[in-house]
C-alpha positions in Angstrom: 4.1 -146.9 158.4 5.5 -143.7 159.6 3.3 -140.8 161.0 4.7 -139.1 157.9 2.8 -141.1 155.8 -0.4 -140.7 157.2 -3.0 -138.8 154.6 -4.3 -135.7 156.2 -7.9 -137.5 155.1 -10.9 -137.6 157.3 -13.1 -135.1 158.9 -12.7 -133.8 162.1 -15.7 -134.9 164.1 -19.1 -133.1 164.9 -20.1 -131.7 168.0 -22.4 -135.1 168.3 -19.9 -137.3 167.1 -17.4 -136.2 169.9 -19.7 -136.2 172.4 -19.8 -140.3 172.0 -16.4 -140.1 171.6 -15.9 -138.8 174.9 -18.2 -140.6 176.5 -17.6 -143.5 175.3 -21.4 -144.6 174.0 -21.8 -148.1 173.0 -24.7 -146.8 170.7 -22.0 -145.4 168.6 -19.8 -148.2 167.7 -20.1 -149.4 164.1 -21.4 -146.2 162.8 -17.9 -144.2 162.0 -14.8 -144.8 163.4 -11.7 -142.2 164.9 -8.2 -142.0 163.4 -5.9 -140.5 165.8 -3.2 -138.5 164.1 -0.6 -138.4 166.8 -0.5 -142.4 167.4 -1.7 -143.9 163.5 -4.3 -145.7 165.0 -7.7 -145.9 164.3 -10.5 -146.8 167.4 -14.1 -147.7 167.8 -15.9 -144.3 169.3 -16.6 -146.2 172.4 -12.9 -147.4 172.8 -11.7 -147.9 175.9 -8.2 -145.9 175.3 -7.2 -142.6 176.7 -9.5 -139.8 175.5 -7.3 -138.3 172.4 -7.3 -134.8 172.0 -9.5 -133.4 170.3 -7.2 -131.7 167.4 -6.1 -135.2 166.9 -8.8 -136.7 166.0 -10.0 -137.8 162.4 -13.6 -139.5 161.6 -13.8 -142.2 158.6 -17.0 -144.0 157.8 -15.2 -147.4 158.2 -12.2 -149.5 158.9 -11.7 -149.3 154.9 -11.4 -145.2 154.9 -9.0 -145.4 158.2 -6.7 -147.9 156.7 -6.5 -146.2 153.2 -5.8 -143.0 154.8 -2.3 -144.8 156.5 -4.1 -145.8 159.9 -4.1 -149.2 162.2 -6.2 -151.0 164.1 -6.2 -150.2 167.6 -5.5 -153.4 170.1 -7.5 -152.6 172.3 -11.0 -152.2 170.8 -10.6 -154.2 167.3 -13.1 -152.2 165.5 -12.0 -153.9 162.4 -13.0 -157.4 164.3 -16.4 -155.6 165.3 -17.1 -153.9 162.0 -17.0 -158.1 160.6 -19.3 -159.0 163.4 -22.1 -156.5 162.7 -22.3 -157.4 159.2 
């Protein structure tokens, strides 16, 4: 899907919620997940990916949100695959 197409959807996250993000905190994963507007993808907070800006990034609740709104899985941290474990 082209970045075009992405939905302008999401939130951009809270002072807490980046905070995980940029540290990376385990604790976080599996409550919300990050859609990166530049790349289309959406990570795990605790990803281990380059640190997006932080103008790029979206929040969703879930893989579910991320994926309507035009957004992939990221390789590297499968939150989709994670999100089927902790259920």
């Amino acid at each position: 899907m082209p970045r075009a197409a992405l939905k302008r959807t999401g939130t951009p996250p809270d002072e807490a919620e980046w905070t995980a993000i940029a540290t990376r905190d385990p604790a976080a994963r599996g409550r919300f997940v990050i859609g990166v507007v530049t790349t289309g993808i959406y990570c795990a907070p605790g990803c281990p990916a380059r640190l997006p800006g932080r103008g790029n990034v979206r929040r969703f609740a879930d893989w579910r949100a991320a994926e309507a709104a035009g957004f992939r899985a990221c390789l590297r941290c499968r939150p989709r695959v994670e999100a089927a474990e902790l259920t």
